[in-house]
VEXLO-261154 format. One line per 5 residues: their letters; for each residue x, y, z of C-alpha. Coordinates in steps of 0.02 Angstrom, whole numbers, plus 50000, padded with zeros to 5 digits. Each point is the difference from the previous one (the first is absolute). Layout:
# residues N
A> X:Y:Z ~ ...
//
This chain:
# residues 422
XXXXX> 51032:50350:51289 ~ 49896:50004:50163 ~ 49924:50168:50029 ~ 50043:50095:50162 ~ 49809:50089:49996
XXXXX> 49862:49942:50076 ~ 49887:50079:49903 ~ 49870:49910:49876 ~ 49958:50035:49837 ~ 49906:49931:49847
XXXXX> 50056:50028:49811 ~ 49910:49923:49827 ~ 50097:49908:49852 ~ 49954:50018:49838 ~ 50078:49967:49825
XXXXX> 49961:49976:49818 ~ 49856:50114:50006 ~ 49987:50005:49797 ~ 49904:50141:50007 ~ 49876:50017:49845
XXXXX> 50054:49839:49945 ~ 49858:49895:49902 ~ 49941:49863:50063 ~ 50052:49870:49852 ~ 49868:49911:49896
XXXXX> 49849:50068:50053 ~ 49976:50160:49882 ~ 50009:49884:49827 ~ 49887:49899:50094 ~ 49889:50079:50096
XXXXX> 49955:50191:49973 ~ 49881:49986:50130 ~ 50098:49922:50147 ~ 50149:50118:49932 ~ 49929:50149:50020
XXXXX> 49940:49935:50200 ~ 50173:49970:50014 ~ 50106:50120:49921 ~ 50059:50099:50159 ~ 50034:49854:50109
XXXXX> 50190:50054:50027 ~ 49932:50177:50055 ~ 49861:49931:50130 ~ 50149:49856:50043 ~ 50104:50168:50054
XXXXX> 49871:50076:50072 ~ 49993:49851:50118 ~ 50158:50010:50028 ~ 50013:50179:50070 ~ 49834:49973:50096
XXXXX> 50081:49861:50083 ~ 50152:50102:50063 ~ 49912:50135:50072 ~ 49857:49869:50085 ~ 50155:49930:50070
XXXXX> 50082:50157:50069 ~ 50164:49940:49897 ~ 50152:50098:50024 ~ 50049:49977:49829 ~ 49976:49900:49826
XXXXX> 50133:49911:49924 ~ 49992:49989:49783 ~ 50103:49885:49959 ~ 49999:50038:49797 ~ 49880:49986:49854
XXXXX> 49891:50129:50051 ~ 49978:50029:49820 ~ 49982:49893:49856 ~ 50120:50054:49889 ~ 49998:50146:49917
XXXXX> 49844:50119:50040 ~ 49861:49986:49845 ~ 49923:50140:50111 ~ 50061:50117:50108 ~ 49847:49992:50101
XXXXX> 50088:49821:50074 ~ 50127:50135:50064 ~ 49875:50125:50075 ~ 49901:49865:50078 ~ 50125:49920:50102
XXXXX> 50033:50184:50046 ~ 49877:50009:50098 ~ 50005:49839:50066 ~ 50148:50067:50074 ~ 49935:50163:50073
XXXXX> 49856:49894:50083 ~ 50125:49916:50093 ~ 50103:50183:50054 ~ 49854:50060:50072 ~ 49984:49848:50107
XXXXX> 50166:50016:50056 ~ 50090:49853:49893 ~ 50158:49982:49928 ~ 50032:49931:49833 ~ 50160:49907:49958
XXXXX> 50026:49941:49836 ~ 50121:49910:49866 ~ 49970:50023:49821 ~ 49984:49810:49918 ~ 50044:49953:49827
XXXXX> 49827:50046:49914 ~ 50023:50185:50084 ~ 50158:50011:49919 ~ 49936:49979:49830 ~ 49876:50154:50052
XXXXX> 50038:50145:49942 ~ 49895:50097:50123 ~ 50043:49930:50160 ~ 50157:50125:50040 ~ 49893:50150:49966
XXXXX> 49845:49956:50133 ~ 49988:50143:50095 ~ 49974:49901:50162 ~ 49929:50070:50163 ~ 50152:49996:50146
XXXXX> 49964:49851:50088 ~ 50040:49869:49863 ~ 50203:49971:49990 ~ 50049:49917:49850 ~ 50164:49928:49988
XXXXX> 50143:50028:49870 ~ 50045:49922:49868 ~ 50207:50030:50024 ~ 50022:49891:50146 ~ 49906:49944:50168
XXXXX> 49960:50126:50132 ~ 49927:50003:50173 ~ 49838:50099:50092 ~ 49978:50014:50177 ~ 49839:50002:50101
XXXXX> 50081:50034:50164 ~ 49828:50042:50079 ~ 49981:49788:49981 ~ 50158:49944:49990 ~ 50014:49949:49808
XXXXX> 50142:50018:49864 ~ 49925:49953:49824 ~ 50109:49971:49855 ~ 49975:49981:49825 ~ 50056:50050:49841
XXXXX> 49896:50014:49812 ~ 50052:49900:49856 ~ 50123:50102:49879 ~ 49903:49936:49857 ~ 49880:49874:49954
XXXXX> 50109:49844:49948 ~ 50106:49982:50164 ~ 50111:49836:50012 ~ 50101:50064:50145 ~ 49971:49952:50187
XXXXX> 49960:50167:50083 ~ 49966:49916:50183 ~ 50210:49989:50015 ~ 50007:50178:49988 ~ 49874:50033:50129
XXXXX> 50059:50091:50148 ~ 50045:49906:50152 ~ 49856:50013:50153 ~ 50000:50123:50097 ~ 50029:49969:50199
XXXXX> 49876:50031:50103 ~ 49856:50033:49859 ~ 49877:49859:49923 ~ 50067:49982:49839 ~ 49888:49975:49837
XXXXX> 50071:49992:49824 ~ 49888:50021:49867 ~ 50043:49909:49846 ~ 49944:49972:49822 ~ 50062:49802:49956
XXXXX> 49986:49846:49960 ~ 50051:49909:50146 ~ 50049:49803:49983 ~ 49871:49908:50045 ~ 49855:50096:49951
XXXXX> 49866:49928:49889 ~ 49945:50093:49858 ~ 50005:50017:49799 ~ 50127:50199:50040 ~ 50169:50026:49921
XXXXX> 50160:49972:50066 ~ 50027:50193:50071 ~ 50117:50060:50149 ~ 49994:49782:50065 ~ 50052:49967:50173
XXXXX> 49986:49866:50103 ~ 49910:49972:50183 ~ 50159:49970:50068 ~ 50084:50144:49951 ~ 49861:50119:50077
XXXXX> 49966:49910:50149 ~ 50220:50019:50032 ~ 49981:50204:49957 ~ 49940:50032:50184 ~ 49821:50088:49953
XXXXX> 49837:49946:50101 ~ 49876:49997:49872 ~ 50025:50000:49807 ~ 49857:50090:49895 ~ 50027:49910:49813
XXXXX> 49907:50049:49841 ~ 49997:49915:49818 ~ 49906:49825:50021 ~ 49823:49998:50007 ~ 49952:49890:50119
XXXXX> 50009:50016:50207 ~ 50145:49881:50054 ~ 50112:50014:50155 ~ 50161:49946:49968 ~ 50068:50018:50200
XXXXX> 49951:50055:50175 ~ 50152:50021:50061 ~ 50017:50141:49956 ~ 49843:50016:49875 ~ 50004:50010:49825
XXXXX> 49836:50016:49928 ~ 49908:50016:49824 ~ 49836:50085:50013 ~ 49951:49951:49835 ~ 49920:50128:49884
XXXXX> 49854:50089:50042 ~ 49872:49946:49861 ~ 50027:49832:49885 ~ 49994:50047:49827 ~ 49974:49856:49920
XXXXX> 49938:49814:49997 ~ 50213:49940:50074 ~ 49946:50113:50148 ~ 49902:49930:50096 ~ 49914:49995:50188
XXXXX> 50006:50140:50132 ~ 50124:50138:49948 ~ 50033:50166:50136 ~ 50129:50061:50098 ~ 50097:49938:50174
XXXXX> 49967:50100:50169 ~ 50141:49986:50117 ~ 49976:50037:50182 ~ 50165:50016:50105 ~ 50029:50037:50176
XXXXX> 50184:50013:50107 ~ 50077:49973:49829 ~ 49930:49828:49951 ~ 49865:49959:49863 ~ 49853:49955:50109
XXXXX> 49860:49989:49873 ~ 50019:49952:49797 ~ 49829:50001:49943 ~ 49964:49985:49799 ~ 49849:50125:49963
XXXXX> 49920:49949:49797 ~ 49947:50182:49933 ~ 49974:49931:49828 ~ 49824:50057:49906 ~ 49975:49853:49886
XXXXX> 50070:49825:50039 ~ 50063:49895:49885 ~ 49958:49806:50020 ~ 50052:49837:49905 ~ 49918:49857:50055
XXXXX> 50031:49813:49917 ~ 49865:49876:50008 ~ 50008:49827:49979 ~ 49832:49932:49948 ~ 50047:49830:49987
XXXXX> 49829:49879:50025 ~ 49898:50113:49944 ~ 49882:49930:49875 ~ 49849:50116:49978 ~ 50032:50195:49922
XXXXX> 49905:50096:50179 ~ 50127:49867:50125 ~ 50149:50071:49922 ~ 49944:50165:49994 ~ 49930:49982:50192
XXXXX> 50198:49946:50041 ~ 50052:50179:49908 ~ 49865:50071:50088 ~ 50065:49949:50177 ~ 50194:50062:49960
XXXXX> 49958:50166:49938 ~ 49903:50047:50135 ~ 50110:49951:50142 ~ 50135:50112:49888 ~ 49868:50126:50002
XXXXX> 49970:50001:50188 ~ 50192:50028:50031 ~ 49996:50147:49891 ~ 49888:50109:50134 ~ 49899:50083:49878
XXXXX> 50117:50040:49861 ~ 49988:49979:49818 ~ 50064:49853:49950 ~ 50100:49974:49834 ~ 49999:49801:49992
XXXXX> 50111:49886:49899 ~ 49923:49839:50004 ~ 50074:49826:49939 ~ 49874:49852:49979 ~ 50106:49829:50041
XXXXX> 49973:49820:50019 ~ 49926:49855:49912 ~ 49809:49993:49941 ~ 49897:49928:49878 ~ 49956:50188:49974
XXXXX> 50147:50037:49906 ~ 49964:50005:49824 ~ 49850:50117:50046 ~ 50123:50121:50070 ~ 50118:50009:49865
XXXXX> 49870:49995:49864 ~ 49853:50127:50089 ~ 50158:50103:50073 ~ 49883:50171:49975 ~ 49847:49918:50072
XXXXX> 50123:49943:50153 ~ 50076:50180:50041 ~ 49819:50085:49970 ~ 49913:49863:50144 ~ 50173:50042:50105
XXXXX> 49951:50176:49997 ~ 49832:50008:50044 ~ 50045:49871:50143 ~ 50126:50144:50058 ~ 49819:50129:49964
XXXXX> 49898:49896:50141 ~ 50149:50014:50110 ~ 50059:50181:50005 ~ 49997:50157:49871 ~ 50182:50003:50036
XXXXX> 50071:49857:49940 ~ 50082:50001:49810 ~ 50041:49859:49908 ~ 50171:50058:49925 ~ 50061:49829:49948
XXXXX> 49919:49815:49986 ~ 50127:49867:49947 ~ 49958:49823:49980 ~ 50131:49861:50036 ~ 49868:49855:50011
XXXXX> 50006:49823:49933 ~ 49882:49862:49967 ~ 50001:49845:50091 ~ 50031:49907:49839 ~ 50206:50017:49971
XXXXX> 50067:49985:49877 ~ 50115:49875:50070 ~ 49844:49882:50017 ~ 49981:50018:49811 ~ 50080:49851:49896
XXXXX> 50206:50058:50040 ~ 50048:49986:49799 ~ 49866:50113:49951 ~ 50017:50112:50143 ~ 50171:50017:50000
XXXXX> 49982:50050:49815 ~ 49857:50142:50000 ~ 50050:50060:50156 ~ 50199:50025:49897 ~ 49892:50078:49856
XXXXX> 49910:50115:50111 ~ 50164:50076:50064 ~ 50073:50005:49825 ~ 49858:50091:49958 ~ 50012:50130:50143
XXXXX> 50167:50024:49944 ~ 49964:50015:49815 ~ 50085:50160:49918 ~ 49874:50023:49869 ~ 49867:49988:50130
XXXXX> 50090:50133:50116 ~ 50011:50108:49830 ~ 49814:49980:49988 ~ 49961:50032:50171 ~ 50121:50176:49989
XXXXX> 49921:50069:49862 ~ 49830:49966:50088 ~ 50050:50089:50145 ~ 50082:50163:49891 ~ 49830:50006:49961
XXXXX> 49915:49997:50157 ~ 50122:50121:50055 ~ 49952:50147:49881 ~ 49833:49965:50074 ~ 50015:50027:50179
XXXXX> 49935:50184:50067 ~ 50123:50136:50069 ~ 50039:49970:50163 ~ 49999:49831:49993 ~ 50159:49885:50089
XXXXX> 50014:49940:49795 ~ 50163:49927:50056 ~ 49961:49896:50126 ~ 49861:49950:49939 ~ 50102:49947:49824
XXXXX> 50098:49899:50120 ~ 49864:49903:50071 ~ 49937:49940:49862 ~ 50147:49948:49929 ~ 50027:49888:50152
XXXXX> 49849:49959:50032 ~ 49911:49930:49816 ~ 50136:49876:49973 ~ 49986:49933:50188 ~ 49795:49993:49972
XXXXX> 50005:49926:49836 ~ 50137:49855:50053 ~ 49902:49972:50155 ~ 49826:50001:49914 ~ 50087:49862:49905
XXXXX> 50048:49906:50104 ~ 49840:49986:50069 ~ 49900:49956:49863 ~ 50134:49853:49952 ~ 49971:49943:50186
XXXXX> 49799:50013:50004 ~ 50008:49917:49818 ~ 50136:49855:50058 ~ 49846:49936:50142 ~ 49857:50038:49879
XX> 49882:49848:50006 ~ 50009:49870:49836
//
């Protein structure tokens, strides 16, 4: 709906702010980089309204998940508070839908927000006016947290005259991301509704689903953890005589998350392959612009090296980590997996004998009694692990992970042993 006023104006949107939410994996892991961490959601916010008021913005769109469920401390509440009031004083409207994690809060309904921050209802979709720019924004707040219905079709129709935004909590078809099914919709169906920009929340990464009109994921502000990855901010949107002019993605994120996978195949001496890591990580580090780092990093390819991997596996990670050292203080290894394989395979070996060890290995993996064994081992481990550890996710790890080494360490050693010299 083409705007009849010529005058300009700039807004920011944000969503999925998770406010106070951990960043997963790195306390059990690493107390130190934790603790350097810990209020990367705040600062991430903080960004966020320094960026709206930088810009002279006329307003800030939240399009849901400004909390992270419900409040462990109703300092989250208080903080975004005055978040809130920063922007007031500057002059900047808040408009805001409440997402499925704020429904689960119990706090969020009893903010005592400063004037300028709107939030829609829960009941049905409404509509605010900006007449000084020419804008009608609509929205509407999820009911509860488990919503299946679509509550785009309800939205009300554009308004003549008016640039029309809708602010909506979804997951749209056609968006990536790992986000339950809640209020779907499709492109189609928004681009049809007659809006000129839509302002979605939910999945965490930036996509653009349309320009014609807009419809636009922001992403979340910070990534939490190691499936978040690469710049993460909110969108400025510049528009003059009632068209989008400028769609800019700004990353306001603290600490970056990174996984890199490196293929080391050729590489015959232990400092080559770790000169090949070397060359990724920093090139990963460079595109972080000074950030932490939390890095996930996978080890491919085919080397003679591979048996030194799998059996040294400590002595790997401990040279990966001071490589990161002589790099940057703010790099942190969260995860090192190793997916190599010797040149040797197995299918080389004599096929009758390889078909048959390489049959036993699997039965093996498979083996109940040997799962029972490896269960009780981990029980154990588990009663062992300090408070405040991610025990669960770390139980689950290991359980993955020890069969996968020990099959592929297998493997291996039948391969080396198959082109062992008489």
């Amino acid at each position: 709906m083409r705007c009849n006023r010529l005058t300009g104006f700039s807004f920011v949107h944000a969503a999925d702010l998770h406010l106070d939410s951990p960043l997963l994996g790195l306390a059990g892991k690493s107390a130190d980089f934790a603790a350097r961490v810990e209020a990367a959601s705040r600062e991430a916010f903080d960004n966020l309204i320094a960026l709206a008021i930088d810009e002279g913005c006329r307003f800030v769109l939240l399009a849901g998940d400004i909390f992270d469920g419900d409040l462990r401390n109703f300092q989250t509440g208080l903080y975004f508070m005055a978040g809130m009031r920063r922007l007031d004083e500057a002059g900047i409207s808040v408009f805001m839908v409440l997402g499925n994690h704020d429904s689960a809060n119990r706090f969020a309904d009893k903010l005592s927000l400063s004037g300028n921050v709107h939030v829609f209802p829960k009941t049905k979709a409404a509509t605010h006016r900006l007449e000084d720019v020419g804008v009608a924004i609509h929205g509407r707040s999820f009911p509860r947290p488990d919503v299946s219905e679509d509550l785009a079709r309800e939205y009300p129709a554009a308004t003549q005259a008016l640039f029309n935004i809708g602010v909506l909590h979804t997951a749209c078809a056609g968006s990536e991301g790992h986000h339950a099914r809640y209020a779907p919709c499709t492109p189609e169906q928004l681009t049809n509704h007659g809006y000129d920009y839509w302002a979605l929340g939910h999945v965490h990464a930036h996509a653009v689903l349309g320009e014609h009109p807009h419809i636009v994921y922001p992403g979340n502000l910070q990534g939490r953890h190691p499936r978040e990855t690469g710049p993460k901010g909110a969108v400025l949107v510049k528009v003059n005589d009632g068209r989008v002019t400028s769609l800019e993605h700004r990353a306001l994120d603290v600490v970056r998350w990174a996984s890199i996978i490196v293929d080391v195949s050729g590489t015959s001496e232990h400092r080559e392959l770790l000169d090949v890591i070397r060359g990724h990580i920093a090139q990963s580090a460079e595109q972080a612009d000074g950030r932490p780092i939390a890095l996930r990093l996978t080890v491919i390819g085919t080397t003679p090296l591979h048996s030194r991997l799998i059996l040294e596996r400590t002595v790997f990670r401990e040279d990966v980590e001071t490589l990161l050292a002589t790099l940057s203080d703010d790099v942190w290894l969260e995860k090192l997996r190793l997916d190599t394989e010797h040149p040797a395979a197995l299918g080389m070996v004599d096929p009758t004998v390889a078909g048959r060890l390489d049959q036993e290995v699997v039965r093996l993996s498979q083996d109940g009694a040997i799962a029972q064994v490896l269960e009780a081992r981990l029980a154990d481990i588990r009663t062992k692990l300090p408070a405040g550890a991610h025990a669960d996710a770390f139980i689950e790890q290991m359980r993955v992970e020890i069969p996968e080494r020990a099959a592929a360490l297998a493997r291996s050693l039948v391969s080396e042993a198959g082109h062992a010299p008489d």
